[in-house]
LOSE-274287 format. One line per field, with one value per residue (C-alpha): residue number from 1; residue in one letter; chain; z, y, x. Coordinates in steps of 0.02 Angstrom, whole numbers, padded with zeros to 5 digits. Each point is the difference from the previous one (the first is absolute). Last residue first. Example, Ala and Ser with C-alpha at 12.3 -4.5 7.8 and 13.67 -1.06 7.14 Angstrom:
BEGIN
k <- [2	1]
r <- [s	a]
c <- [A	A]
c3 <- [00357	00033]
c2 <- [-00053	-00172]
c1 <- [00684	-00069]
END
This chain:
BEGIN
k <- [487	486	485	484	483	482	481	480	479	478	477	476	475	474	473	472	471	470	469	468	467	466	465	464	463	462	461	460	459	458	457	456	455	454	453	452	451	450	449	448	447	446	445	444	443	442	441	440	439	438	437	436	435	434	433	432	431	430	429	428	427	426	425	424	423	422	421	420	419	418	417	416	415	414	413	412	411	410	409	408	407	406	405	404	403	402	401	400	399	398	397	396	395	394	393	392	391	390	389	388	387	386	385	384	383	382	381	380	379	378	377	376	375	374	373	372	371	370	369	368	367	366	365	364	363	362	361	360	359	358	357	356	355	354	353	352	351	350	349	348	347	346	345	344	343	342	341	340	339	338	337	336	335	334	333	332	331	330	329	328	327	326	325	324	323	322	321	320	319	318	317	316	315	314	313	312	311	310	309	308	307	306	305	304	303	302	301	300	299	298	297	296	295	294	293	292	291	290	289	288	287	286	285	284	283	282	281	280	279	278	277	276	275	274	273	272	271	270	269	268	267	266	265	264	263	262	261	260	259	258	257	256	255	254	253	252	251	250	249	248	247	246	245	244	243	242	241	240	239	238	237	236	235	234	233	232	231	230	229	228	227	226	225	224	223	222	221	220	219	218	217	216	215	214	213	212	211	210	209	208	207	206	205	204	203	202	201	200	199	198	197	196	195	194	193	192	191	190	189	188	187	186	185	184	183	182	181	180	179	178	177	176	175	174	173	172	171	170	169	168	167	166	165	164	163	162	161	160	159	158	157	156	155	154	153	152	151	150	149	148	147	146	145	144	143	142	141	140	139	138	137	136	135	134	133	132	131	130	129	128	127	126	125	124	123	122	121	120	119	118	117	116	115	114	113	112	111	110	109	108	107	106	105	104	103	102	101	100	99	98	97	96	95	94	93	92	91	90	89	88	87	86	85	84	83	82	81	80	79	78	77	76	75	74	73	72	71	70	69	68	67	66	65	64	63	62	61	60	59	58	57	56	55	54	53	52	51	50	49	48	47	46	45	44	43	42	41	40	39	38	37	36	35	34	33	32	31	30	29	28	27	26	25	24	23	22	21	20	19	18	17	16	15	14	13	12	11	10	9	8	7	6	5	4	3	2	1]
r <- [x	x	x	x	x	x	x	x	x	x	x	x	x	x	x	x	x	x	x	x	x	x	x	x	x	x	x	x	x	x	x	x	x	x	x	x	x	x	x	x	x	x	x	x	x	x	x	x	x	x	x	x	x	x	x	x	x	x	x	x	x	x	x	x	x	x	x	x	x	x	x	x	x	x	x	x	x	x	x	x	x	x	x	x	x	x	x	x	x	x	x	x	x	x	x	x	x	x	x	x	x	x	x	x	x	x	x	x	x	x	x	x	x	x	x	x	x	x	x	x	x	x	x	x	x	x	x	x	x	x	x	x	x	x	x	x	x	x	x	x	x	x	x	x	x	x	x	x	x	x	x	x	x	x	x	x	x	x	x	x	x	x	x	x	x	x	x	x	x	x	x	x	x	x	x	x	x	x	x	x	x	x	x	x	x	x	x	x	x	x	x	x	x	x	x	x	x	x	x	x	x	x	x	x	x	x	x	x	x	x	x	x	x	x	x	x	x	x	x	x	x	x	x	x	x	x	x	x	x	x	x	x	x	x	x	x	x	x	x	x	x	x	x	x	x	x	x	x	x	x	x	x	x	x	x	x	x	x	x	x	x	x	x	x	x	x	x	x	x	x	x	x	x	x	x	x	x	x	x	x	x	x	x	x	x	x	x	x	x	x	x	x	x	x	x	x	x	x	x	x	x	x	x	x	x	x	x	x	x	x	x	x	x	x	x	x	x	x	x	x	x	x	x	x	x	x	x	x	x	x	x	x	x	x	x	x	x	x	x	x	x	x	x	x	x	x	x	x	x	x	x	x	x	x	x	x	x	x	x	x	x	x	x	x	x	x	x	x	x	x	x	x	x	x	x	x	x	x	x	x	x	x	x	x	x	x	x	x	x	x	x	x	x	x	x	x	x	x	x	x	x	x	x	x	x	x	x	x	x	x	x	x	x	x	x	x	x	x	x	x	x	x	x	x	x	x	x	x	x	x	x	x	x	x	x	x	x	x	x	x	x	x	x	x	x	x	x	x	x	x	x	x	x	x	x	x	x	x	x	x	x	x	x	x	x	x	x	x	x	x	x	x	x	x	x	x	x	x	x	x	x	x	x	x	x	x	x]
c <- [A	A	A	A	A	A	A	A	A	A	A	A	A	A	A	A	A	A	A	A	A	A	A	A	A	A	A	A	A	A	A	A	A	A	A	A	A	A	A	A	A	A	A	A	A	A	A	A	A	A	A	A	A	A	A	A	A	A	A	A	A	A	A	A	A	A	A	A	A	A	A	A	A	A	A	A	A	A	A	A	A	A	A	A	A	A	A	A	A	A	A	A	A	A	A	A	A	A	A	A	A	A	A	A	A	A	A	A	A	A	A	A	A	A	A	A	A	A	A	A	A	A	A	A	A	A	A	A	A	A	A	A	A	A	A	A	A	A	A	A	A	A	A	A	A	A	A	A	A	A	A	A	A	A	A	A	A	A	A	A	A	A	A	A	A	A	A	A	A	A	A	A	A	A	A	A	A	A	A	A	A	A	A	A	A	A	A	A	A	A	A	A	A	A	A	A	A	A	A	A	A	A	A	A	A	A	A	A	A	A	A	A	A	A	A	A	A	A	A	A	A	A	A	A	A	A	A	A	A	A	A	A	A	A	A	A	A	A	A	A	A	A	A	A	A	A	A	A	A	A	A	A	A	A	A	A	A	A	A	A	A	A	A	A	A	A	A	A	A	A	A	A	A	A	A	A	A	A	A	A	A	A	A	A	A	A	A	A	A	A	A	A	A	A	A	A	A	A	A	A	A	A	A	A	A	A	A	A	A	A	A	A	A	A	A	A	A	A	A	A	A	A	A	A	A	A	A	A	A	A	A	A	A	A	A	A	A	A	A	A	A	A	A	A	A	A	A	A	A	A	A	A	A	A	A	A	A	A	A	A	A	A	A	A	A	A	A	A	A	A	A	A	A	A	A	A	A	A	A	A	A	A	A	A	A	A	A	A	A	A	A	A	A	A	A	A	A	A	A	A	A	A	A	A	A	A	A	A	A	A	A	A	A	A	A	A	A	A	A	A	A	A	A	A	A	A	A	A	A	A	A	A	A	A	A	A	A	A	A	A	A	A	A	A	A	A	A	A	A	A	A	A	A	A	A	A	A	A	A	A	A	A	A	A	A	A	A	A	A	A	A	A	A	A	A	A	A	A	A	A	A	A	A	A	A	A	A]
c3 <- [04220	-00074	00163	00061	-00152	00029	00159	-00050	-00144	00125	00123	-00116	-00067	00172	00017	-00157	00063	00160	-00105	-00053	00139	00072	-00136	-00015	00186	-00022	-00137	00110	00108	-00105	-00060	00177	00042	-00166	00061	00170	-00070	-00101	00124	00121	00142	-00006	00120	-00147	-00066	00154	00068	-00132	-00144	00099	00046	-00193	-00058	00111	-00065	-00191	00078	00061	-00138	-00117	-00154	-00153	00008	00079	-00159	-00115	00093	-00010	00104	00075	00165	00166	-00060	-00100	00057	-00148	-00135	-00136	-00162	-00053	-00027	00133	00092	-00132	-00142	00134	00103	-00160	-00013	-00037	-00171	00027	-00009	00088	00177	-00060	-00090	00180	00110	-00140	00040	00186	-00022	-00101	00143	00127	-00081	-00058	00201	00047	00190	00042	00037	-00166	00004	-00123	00104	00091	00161	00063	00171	-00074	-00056	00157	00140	-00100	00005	00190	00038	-00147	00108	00186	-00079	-00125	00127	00139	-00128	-00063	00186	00040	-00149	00048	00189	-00052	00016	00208	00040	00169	00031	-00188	00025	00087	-00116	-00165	00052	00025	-00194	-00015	00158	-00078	-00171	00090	00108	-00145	-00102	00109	00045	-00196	-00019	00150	-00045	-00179	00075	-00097	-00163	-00030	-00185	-00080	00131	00006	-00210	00019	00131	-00120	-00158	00094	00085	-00187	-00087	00181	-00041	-00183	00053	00114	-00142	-00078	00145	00009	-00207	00037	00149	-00097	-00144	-00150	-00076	-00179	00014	-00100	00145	00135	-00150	-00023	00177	00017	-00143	00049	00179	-00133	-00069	00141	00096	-00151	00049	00175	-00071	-00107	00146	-00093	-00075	00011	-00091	00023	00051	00085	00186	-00105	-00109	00173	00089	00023	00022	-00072	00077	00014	00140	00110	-00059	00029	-00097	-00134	-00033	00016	-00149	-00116	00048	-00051	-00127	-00081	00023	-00159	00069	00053	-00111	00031	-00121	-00139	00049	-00010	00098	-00063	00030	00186	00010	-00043	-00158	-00056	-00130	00013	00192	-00042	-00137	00089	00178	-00051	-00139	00097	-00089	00178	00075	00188	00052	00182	00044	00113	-00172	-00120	00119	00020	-00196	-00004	00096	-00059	-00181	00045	00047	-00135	-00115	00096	-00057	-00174	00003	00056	-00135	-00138	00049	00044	-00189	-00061	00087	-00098	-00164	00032	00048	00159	-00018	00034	00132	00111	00183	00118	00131	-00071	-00060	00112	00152	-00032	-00047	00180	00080	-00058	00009	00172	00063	-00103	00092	00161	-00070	-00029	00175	00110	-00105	00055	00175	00019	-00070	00106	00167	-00050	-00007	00162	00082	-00078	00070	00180	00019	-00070	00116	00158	-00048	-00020	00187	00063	-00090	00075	00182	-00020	-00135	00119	00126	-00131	00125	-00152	-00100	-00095	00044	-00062	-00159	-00071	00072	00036	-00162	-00119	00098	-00016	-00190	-00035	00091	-00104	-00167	00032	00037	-00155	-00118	00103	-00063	-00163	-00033	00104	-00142	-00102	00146	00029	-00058	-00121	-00134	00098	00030	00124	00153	-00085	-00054	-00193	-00085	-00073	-00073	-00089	00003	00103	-00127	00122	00021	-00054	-00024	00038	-00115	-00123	-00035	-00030	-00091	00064	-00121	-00034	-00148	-00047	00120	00049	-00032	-00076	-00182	-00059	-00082	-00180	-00112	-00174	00084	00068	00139	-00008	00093	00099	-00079	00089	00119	-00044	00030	00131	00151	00088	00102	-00133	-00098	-00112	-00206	-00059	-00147	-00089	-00035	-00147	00011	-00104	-00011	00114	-00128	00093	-00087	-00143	00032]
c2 <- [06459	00036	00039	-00158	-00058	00100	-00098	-00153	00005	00060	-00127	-00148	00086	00022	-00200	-00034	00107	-00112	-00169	00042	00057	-00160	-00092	00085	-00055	-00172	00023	00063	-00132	-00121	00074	00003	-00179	-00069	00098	-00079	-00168	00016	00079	-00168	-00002	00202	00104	00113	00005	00030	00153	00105	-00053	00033	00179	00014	-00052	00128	00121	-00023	-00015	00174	00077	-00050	-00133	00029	00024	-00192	-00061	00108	-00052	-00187	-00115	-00165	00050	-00041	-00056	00132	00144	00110	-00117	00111	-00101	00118	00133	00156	-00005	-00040	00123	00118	00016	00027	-00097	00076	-00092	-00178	-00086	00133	-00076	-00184	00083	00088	-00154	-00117	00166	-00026	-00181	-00024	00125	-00097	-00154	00066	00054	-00174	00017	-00065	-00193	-00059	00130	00127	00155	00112	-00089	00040	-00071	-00145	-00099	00049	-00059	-00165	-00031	00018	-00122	-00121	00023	-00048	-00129	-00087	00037	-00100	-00124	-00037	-00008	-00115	-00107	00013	-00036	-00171	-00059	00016	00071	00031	00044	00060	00142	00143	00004	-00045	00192	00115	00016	00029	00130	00097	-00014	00093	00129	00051	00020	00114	00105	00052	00029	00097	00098	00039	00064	-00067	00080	00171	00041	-00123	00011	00199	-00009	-00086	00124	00150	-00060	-00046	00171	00059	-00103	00057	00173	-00040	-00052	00147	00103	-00102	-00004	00160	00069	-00143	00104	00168	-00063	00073	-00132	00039	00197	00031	00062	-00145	-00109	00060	00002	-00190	-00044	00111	-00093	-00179	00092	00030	-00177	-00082	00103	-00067	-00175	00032	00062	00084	-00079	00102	-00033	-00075	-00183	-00121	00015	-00001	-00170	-00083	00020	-00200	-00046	-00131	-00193	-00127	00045	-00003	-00190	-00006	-00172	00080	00141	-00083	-00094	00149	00061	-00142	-00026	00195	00135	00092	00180	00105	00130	00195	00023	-00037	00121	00133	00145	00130	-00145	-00014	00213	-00029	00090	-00055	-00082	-00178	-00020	-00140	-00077	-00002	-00104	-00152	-00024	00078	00142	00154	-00098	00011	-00188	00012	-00118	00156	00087	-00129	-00043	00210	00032	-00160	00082	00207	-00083	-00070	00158	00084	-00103	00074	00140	-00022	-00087	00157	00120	-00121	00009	00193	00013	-00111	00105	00149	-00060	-00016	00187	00077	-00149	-00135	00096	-00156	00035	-00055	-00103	-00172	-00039	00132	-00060	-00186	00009	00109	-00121	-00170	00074	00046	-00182	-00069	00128	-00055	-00162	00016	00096	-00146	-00118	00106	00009	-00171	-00036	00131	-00090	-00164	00049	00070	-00147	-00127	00097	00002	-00183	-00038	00086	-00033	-00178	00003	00063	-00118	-00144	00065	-00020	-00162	-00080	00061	-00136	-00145	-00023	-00020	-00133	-00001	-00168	-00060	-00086	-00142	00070	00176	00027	-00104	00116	00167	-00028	-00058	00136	00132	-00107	00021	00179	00037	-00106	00099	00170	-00074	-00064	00098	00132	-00118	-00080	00199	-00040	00085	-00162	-00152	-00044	-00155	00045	00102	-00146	-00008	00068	00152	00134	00139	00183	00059	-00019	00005	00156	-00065	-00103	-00174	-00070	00130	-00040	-00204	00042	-00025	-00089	00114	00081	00157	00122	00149	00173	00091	-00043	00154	-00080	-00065	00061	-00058	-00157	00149	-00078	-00151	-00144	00109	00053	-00112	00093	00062	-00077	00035	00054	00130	00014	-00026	00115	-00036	-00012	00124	-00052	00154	00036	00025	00027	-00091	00109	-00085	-00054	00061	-00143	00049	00057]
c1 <- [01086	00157	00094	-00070	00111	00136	00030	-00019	00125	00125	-00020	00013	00162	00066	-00036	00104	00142	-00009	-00013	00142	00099	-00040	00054	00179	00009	-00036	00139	00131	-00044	00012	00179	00069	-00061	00096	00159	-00026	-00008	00142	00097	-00027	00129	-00039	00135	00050	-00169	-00079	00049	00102	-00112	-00147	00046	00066	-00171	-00125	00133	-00056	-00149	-00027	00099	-00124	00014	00016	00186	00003	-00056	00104	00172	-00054	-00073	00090	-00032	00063	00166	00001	-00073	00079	-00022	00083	-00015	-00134	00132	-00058	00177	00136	-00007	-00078	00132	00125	00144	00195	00040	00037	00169	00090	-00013	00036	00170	00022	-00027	00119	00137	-00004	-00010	00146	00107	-00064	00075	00173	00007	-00018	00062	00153	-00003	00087	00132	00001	-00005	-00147	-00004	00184	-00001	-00088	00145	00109	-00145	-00023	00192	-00013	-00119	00091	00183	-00097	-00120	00139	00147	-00119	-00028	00194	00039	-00116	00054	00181	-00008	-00110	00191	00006	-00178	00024	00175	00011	-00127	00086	00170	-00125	-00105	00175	00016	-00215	00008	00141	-00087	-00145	00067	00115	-00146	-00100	00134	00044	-00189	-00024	00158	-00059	-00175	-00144	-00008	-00063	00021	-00129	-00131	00037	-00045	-00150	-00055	00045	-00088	-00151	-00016	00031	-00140	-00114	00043	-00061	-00177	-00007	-00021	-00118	-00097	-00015	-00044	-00122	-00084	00021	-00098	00044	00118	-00029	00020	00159	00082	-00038	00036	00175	00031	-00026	00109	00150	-00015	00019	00131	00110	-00062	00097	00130	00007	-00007	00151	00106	00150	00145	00143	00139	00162	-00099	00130	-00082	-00156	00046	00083	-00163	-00039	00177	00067	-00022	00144	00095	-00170	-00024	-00211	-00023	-00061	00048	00181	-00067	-00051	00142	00118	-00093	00036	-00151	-00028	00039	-00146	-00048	00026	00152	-00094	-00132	00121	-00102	-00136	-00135	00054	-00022	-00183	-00105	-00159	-00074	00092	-00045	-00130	00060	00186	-00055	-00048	00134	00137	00092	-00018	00165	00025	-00037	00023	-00122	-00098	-00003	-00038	-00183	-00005	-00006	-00109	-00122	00021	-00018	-00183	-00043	00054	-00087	-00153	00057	00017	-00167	-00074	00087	-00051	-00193	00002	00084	-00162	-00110	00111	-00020	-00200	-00003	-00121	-00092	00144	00049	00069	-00022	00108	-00084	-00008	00151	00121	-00066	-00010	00185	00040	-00088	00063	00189	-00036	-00091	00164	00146	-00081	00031	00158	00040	-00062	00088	00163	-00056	-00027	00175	00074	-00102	00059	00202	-00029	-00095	00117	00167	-00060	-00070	00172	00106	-00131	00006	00194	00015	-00106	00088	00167	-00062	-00082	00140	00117	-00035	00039	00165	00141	00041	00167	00055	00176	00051	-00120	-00138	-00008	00115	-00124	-00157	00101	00030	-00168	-00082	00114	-00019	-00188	-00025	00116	-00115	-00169	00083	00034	-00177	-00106	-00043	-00077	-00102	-00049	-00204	-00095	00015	00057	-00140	-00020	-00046	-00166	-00057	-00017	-00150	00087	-00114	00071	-00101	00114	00149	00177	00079	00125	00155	00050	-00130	00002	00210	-00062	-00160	-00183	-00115	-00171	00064	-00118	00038	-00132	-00045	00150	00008	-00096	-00158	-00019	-00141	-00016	-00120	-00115	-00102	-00118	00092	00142	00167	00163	00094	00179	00146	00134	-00074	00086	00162	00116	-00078	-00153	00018	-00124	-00130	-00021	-00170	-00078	-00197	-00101	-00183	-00145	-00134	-00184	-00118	-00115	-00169]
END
């Protein structure tokens, strides 16, 4: 019997986004060598570049073995720099004039009232910005367990008429992976949507949305890119330099048209989906027909939480509070420490700025977790494993029950037993209940399973014995009795 020859497939090999991976993955030992995956499951280079370094969301499947004190990857040391540099000419300046000129120090009592005051500030500001990031993870993988559900739901459960016409099993086929392609479009639809990248053309995003119709698409996609970011951008990005950064939603505020919601449409045709197979009679179950239903109320619960993260900041004059509160603390902070500390009054200073300034800093960069920063959450990566689930999903037809529950490779009281499906089908219902009683009560506890296993079968066999030499007995009995009958 000759070998099953897979037929080459041509597939474009997409370049990812800027957001995505950039190369695609390498063909396993023993699949199609003609075959070449999408290029959006993983990164190939394994060196970390200057401009990836400082941006993000950082690779979570990167291992670092150096202390956690000393990365410098993750961490707001680049974004210290010039505020710290300020922080440290002030001190100096104050220390050289409370020396050499006339003493500046003040009663360090304010540092006790003040202090409280900051560590209410700050304490404030990191549990808010925390809470949106938690919700925002919260809401991607709500939109994973979903995505997961809804897939399984359409693969398994609607049926493929393949005996009612061949042409049209294989149509059913098509239609199914179409919408579970839609699925994987309403994710990254949402990821380019909460990043404010408007444009429909984006390598992850226009295979999947190609062969259907969104307002984004209908727009001038050259006029939806991001601008090539200059080096004095790129830099102020940075280090944090307000002046130097453009704003995040300057392509929609410049937009003339209107743009739609991609994800929402998505969610159109995916509904379209659903009702087509309630009407055509593949999805006949009323309980599936349900849950499917709800699946898409959950995509567009998802779509509206994410989306209230995004738009509801904390309050602007919390914010602008907050940070006056702490820079005035840091500028008063070398006045109250030079009587005791005398020159050391510029280190101090430059730490309490560093904890005070970095505490905040960490509050800003999560506030928003959906950007590019390297602590927001890896939305490129959810996004890859929502569409790796689905391609694992539709890599086997939908399974039969009894393809995989009467195969002799079925040990179905393993660890107790070692028997097959056939051997335990032989068997009554008695004992087949007998075993599951003594699975549940000793085997789980047993030091010695082997020894209990070995007990189990002897006694199973003592028993086949005795049953034996019952029937053999009956026999005896029966012979003997139609021979008096005889006589």
């Amino acid at each position: 019997m000759e070998p099953h020859k897979i037929p080459d497939l041509n597939v474009t090999d997409f370049a990812s986004s800027q957001n995505s991976a950039t190369s695609a993955a390498l063909p396993s030992p023993g699949r199609n060598p003609h075959f070449t995956p999408i290029a959006l499951r993983q990164k190939t280079h394994t060196s970390m570049y200057l401009d990836e370094y400082f941006k993000g969301p950082r690779d979570m499947t990167h291992h670092s073995k150096w202390p956690l004190f000393l990365r410098l990857h993750g961490s707001i040391i680049p974004k210290m720099i010039i505020p710290l540099t300020f922080v440290a000419a002030w001190a100096t300046a104050v220390t050289c004039i409370s020396k050499f000129v006339y003493n500046l120090g003040i009663n360090p009592v304010l540092l006790t009232i003040t202090g409280f005051v900051v560590g209410l500030a700050l304490s404030f500001r990191s549990t808010t910005a925390y809470e949106r990031y938690s919700e925002g993870r919260k809401y991607w993988a709500q939109l994973q367990v979903t995505a997961r559900s809804l897939a399984r739901l359409i693969w398994i459960h609607t049926q493929e008429r393949h005996e009612q016409d061949p042409e049209l099993g294989k149509a059913d086929i098509l239609a199914k992976l179409t919408a579970l392609n839609l699925i994987n479009a309403f994710a990254v639809s949402l990821k380019h949507r909460l990043r404010f990248e408007p444009a429909a053309n984006y390598p992850d995003l226009e295979p999947l949305i190609g062969n259907i119709y969104t307002l984004a698409q209908m727009a001038d996609q050259s006029k939806l890119q991001q601008d090539k970011q200059t080096a004095w951008k790129e830099f102020a990005s940075w280090l944090d330099i307000p002046f130097g950064q453009s704003n995040p939603r300057k392509i929609l505020k410049k937009s003339q048209e209107n743009l739609g919601n991609v994800p929402l449409e998505v969610l159109n045709y995916l509904s379209a989906y659903v009702e087509e197979t309630i009407q055509n009679g593949t999805m006949k179950v009323p309980a599936h027909q349900t849950q499917l239903m709800n699946g898409l109320a959950t995509f567009a619960d998802v779509l509206t939480g994410t989306e209230r993260v995004l738009n509801t900041p904390v309050p602007l004059a919390y914010s602008i509070s907050i940070s006056q509160i702490t820079w005035a603390y840091i500028l008063v902070l070398p006045f109250q420490l030079y009587k005791s500390l005398g020159w050391v009054t510029i280190f101090g200073t430059m730490l309490g700025a560093y904890i005070i300034l970095g505490l905040a800093a960490i509050g800003y960069e999560i506030e928003n977790p959906f950007g590019t920063d390297v602590n927001d959450l890896p939305l490129d990566s959810y996004c890859r494993e929502i569409a790796s689930d689905i391609d694992v999903l539709t890599s086997m037809a939908p399974p039969s029950s009894s393809k995989f529950v009467s195969t002799e490779r079925n040990k179905v009281l393993f660890p107790l037993s070692e028997s097959s499906y056939s051997s335990w089908a032989e068997k009554s219902v008695e004992e087949i209940r007998s075993a599951l009683r003594a699975k549940a009560t000793t085997a789980a506890t047993s030091v010695d399973l082997e020894r209990f296993v070995a007990a189990a079968e002897s006694t199973e066999a003592a028993r086949d014995a005795a049953r034996k030499e019952e029937e053999t007995q009956e026999k005896g009995r029966h012979l003997n009795g139609h021979g008096g009958d005889a006589v």
